[in-house]
KOLTOR-518161 format. One record per residue (C-alpha): residue number from 1; chain; x, y, z. Coordinates in steps of 0.1 Angstrom, whole numbers, padded with zeros to 4 digits. Example, Ala and Ser with C-alpha at 12.3 -4.5 7.8 and 13.67 -1.06 7.14 Angstrom:
REM residues 2
+-----+---+-------+-------+-------+
:   k : c :     X :     Y :     Z :
+-----+---+-------+-------+-------+
:   1 : A :  0123 : -0045 :  0078 :
:   2 : A :  0137 : -0011 :  0071 :
+-----+---+-------+-------+-------+
This chain:
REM residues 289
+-----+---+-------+-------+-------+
:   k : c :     X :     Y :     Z :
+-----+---+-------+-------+-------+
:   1 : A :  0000 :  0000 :  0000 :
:   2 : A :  0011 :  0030 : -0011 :
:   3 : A :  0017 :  0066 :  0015 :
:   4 : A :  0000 :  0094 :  0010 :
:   5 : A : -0015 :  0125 :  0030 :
:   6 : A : -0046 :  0129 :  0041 :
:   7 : A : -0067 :  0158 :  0046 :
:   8 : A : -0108 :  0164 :  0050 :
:   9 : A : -0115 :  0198 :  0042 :
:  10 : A : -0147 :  0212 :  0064 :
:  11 : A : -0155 :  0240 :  0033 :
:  12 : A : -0154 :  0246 : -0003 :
:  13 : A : -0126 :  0269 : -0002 :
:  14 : A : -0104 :  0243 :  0019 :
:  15 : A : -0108 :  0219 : -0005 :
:  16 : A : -0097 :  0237 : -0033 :
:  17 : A : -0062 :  0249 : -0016 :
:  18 : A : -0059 :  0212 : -0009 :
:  19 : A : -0067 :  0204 : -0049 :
:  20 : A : -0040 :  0231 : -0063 :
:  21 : A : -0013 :  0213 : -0042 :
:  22 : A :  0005 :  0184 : -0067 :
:  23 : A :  0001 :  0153 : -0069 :
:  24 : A : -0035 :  0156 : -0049 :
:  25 : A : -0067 :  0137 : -0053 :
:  26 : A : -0101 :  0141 : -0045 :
:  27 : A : -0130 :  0115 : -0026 :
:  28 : A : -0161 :  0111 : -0018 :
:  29 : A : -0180 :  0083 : -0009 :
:  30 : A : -0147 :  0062 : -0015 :
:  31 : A : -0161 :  0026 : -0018 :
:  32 : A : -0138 :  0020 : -0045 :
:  33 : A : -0105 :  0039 : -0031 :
:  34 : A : -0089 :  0009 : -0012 :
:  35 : A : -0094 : -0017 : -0034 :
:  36 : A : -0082 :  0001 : -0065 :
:  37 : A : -0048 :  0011 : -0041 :
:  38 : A : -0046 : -0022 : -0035 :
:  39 : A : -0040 : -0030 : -0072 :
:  40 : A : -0022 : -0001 : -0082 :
:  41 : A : -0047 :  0016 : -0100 :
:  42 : A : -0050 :  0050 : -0077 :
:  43 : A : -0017 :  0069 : -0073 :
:  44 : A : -0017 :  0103 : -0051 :
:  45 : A :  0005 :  0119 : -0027 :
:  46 : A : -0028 :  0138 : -0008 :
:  47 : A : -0056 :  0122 : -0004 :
:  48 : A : -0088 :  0151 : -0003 :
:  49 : A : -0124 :  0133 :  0015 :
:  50 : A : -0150 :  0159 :  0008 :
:  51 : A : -0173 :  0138 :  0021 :
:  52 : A : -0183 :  0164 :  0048 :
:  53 : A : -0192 :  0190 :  0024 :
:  54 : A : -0228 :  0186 :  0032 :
:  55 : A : -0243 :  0215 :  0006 :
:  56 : A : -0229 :  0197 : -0022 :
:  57 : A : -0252 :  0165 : -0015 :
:  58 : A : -0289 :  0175 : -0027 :
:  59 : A : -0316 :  0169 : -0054 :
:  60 : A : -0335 :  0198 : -0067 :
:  61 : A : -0358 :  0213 : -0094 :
:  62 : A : -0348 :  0245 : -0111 :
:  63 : A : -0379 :  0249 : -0139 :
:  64 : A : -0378 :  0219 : -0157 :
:  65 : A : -0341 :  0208 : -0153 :
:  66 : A : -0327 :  0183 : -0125 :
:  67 : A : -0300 :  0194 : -0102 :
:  68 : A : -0282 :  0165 : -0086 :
:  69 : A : -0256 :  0176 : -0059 :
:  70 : A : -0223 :  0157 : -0064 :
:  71 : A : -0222 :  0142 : -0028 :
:  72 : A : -0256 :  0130 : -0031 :
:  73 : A : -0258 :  0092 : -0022 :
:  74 : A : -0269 :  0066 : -0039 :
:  75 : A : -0296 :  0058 : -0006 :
:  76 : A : -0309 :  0094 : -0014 :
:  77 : A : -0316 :  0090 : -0048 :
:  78 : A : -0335 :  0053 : -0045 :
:  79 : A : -0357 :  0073 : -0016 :
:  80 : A : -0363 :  0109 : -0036 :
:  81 : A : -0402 :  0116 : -0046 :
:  82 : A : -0387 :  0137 : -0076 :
:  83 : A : -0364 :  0111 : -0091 :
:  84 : A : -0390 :  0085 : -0089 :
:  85 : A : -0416 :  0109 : -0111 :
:  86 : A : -0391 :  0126 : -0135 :
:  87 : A : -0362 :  0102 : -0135 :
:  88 : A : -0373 :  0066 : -0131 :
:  89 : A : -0347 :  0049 : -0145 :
:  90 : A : -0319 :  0066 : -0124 :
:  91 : A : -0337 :  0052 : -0097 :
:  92 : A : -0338 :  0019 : -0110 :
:  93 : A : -0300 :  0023 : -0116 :
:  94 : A : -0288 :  0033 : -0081 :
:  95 : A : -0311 :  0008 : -0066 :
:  96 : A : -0287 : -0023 : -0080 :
:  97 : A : -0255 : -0010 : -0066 :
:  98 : A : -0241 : -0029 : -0041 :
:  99 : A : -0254 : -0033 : -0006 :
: 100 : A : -0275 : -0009 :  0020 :
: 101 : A : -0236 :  0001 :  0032 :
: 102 : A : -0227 :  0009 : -0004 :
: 103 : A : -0259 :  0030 : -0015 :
: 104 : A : -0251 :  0049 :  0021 :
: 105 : A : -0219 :  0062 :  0013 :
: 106 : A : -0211 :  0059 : -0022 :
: 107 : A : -0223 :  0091 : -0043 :
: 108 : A : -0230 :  0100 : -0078 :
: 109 : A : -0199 :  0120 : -0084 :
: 110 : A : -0181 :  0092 : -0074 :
: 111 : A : -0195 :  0070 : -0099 :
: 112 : A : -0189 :  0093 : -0127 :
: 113 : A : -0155 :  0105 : -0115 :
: 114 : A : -0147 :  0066 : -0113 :
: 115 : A : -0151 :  0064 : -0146 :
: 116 : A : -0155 :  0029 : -0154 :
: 117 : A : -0171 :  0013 : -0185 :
: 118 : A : -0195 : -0009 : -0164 :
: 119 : A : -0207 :  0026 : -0142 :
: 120 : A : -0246 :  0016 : -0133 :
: 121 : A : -0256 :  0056 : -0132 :
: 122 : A : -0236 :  0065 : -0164 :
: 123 : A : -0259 :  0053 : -0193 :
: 124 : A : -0292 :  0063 : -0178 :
: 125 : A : -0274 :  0096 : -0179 :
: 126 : A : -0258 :  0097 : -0205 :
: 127 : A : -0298 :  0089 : -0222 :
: 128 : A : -0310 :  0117 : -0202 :
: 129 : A : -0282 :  0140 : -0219 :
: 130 : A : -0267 :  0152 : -0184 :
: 131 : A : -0248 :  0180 : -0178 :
: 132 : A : -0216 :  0176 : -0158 :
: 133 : A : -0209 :  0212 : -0137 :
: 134 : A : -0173 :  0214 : -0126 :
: 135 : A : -0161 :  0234 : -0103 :
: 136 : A : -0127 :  0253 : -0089 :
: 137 : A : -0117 :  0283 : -0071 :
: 138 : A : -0115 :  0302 : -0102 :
: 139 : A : -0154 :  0293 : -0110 :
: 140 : A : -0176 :  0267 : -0127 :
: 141 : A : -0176 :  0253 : -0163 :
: 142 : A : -0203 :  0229 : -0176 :
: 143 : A : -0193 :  0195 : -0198 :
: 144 : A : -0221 :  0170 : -0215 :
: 145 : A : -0217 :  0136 : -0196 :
: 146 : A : -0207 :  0122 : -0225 :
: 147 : A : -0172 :  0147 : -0232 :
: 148 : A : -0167 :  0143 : -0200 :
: 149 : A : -0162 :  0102 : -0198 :
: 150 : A : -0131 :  0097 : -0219 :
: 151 : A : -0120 :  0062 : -0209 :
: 152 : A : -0117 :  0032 : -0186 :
: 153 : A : -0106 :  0056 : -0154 :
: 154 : A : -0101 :  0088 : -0176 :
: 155 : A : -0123 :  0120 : -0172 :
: 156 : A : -0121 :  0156 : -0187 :
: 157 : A : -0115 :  0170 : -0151 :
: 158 : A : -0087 :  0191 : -0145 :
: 159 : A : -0063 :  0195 : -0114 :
: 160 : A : -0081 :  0217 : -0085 :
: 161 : A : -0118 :  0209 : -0095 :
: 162 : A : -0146 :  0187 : -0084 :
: 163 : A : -0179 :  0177 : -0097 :
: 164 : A : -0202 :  0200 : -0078 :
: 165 : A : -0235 :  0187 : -0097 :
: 166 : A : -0250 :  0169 : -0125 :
: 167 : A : -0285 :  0183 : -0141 :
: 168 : A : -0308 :  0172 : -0168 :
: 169 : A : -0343 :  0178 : -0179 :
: 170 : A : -0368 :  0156 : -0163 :
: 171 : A : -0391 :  0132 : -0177 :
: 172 : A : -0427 :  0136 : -0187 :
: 173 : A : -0454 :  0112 : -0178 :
: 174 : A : -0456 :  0099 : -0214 :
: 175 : A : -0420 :  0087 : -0219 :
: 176 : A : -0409 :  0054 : -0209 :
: 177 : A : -0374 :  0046 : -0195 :
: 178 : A : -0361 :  0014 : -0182 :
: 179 : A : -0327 :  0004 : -0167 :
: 180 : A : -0320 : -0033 : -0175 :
: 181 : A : -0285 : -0043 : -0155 :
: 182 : A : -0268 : -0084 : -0165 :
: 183 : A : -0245 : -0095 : -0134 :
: 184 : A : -0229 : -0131 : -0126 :
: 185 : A : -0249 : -0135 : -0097 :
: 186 : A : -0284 : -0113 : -0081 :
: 187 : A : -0265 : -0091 : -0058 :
: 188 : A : -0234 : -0066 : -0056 :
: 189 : A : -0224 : -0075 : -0089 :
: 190 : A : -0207 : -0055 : -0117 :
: 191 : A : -0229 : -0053 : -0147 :
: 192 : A : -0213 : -0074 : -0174 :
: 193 : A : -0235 : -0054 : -0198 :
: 194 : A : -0260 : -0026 : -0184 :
: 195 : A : -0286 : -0011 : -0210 :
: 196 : A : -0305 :  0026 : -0204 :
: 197 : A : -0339 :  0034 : -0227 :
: 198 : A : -0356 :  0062 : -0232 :
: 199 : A : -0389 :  0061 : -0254 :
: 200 : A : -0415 :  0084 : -0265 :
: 201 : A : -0449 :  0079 : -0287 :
: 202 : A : -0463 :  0108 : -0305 :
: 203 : A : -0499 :  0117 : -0312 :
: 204 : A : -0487 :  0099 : -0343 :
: 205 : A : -0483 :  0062 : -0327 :
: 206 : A : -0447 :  0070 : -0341 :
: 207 : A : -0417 :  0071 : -0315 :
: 208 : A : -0410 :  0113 : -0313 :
: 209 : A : -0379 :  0101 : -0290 :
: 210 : A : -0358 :  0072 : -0287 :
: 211 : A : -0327 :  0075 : -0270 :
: 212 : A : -0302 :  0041 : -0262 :
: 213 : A : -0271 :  0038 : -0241 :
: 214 : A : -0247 :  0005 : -0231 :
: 215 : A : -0222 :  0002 : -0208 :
: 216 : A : -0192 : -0021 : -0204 :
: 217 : A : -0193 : -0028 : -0244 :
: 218 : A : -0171 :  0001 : -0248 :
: 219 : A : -0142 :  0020 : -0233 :
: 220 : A : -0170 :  0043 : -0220 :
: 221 : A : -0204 :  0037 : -0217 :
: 222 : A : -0222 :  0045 : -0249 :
: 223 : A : -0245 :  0059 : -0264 :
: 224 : A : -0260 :  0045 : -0300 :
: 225 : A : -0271 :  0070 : -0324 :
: 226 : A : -0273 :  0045 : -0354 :
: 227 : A : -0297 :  0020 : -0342 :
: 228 : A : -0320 :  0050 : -0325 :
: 229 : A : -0321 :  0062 : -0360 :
: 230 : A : -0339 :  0028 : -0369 :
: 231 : A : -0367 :  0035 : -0344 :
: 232 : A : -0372 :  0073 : -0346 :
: 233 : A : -0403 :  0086 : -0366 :
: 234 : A : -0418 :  0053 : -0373 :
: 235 : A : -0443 :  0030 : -0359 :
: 236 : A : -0429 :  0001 : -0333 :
: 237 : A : -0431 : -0032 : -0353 :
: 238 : A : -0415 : -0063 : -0338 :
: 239 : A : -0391 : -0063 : -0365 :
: 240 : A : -0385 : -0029 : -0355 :
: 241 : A : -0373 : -0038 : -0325 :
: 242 : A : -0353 : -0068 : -0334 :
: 243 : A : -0336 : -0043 : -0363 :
: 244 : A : -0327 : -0018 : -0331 :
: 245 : A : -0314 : -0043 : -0310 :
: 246 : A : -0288 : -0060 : -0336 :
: 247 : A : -0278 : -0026 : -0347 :
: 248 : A : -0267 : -0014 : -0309 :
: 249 : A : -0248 : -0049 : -0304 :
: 250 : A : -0231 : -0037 : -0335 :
: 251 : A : -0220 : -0005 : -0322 :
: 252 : A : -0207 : -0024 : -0293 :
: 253 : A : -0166 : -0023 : -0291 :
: 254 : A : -0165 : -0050 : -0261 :
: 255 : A : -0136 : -0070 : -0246 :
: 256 : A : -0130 : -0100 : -0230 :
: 257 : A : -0120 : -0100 : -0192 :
: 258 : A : -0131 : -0125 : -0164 :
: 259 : A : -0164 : -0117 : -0164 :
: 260 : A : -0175 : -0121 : -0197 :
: 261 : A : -0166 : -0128 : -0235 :
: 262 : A : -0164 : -0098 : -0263 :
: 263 : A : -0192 : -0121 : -0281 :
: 264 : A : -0209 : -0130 : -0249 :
: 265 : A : -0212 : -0090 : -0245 :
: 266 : A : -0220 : -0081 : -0275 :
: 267 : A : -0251 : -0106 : -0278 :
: 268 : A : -0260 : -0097 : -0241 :
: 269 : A : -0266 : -0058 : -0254 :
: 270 : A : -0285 : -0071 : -0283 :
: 271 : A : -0311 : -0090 : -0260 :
: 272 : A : -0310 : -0064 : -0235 :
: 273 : A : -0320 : -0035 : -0255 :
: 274 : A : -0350 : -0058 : -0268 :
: 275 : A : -0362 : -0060 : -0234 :
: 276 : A : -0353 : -0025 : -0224 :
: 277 : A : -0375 : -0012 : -0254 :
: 278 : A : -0404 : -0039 : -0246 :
: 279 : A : -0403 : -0028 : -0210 :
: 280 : A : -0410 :  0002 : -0223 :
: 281 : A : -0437 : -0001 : -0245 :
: 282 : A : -0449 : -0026 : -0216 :
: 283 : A : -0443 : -0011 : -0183 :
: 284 : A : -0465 : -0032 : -0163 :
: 285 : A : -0447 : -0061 : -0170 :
: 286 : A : -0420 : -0064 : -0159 :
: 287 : A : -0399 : -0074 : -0179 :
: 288 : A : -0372 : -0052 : -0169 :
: 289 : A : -0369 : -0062 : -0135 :
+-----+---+-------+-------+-------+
């Protein structure tokens, strides 16, 4: 095990004089610090835990747009009367990480700082087209979810800054969404494929809004643009869907690894966003679940 400082700043401004020093990184929940030391993965010489910066950890309505605090817990979201109404499938999402100790302490920044292709909140995200807002002493600037991810551990955030929140527009009662997570066992698993949908019927009959993400098929999790083009504007056929659901497994880039096979992945996606789209169009089935 590596040796580091350690220091757990009580305000904003604290933390950032901690940030500007070299070599320092920054925590929050830290369910995932020890391990990844352990194998070498996280390097620092300072160690920041913002973990008691309480006005970053909140969930809020501004208008129409979402304003998740960065410190906000996974326990929070599963429990919050607006997610459940406006964000569903976020819900859904934070609801299958880890155990009761987990969703108490882990947060969402955490999960998007982490970074990792298999990260249960990024695609439902990344299909609500979240905002990241990032934060230093100098002031704020605001990167799309998906700029921000750029690889297995690898963000667009600079030296000195945190993620203060993550916002997106909420849902309205007539779209569907659906999380759809495949583990190697029921509980406390990391997905081996997780699928996001978002789905929308006009006045038309004709889907007005489809939107499709995937995680751990890619580098990042990932959104897929060509086979939403299959849906959008038309009427849902079974073929339809079948059509959708090949095309995403084809804009899968996977890999092989312990938990899984590249094909195994790829065909996993393809059945998932079937059932991700059915559970849609279906809600009160269940097929989801």
């Amino acid at each position: 095990m590596q040796d580091f400082k350690f220091h757990s700043p009580k305000t904003l401004t604290e933390a950032y004089d901690h940030l500007e020093k070299k070599g320092a990184r920054v925590i929050a929940g830290g369910t995932d610090v020890i391990p990844q030391m352990a194998n070498g993965r996280f390097q620092t010489d300072l160690l920041v835990d913002i973990s008691y910066l309480s006005e970053l950890s909140y969930i809020k309505q501004e208008e129409d747009v979402i304003h998740i605090g960065g410190l906000t817990n996974y326990s929070l979201m599963i429990n919050s009367p607006l997610l459940k109404t406006s964000a569903p499938l976020l819900v859904e999402a934070a609801a299958t990480v880890g155990a009761i100790q987990t969703q108490n302490r882990g947060t969402i920044a955490g999960n998007i700082g982490n970074a990792s292709p298999a990260g249960d909140l990024l695609p439902p995200l990344l299909v609500l087209d979240a905002v990241v807002t990032l934060t230093n002493r100098e002031g704020k600037r605001q990167v799309s979810l998906s700029e921000f991810l750029l690889g297995p551990g690898k963000t667009a955030l600079s030296p000195g800054e945190i993620i203060h929140q993550i916002s997106f527009k909420g849902l309205d009662p007539e779209t569907g969404s659906t999380f759809i997570k495949l583990g190697n066992r029921q509980g406390m698993a990391i997905s081996v494929v997780n699928a996001a949908v978002l789905l929308k019927i006009d006045g038309s009959e004709n889907v007005g809004d489809i939107r499709l993400s995937l995680g751990a098929v890619a580098p990042t999790p990932i959104r897929c643009p060509k086979a939403e083009a299959v849906l959008y504007g038309k009427k849902i056929t079974q073929a339809l869907l079948e059509e959708t659901a090949a095309m995403a497994a084809k804009e899968c880039s996977p890999i092989s690894d312990l938990r899984a096979s590249a094909d195994y992945r790829r065909h996993a996606a393809q059945i998932l966003v079937k059932r991700s789209l059915q559970q849609c169009l279906s809600p009160e089935s269940g097929e989801g679940n």
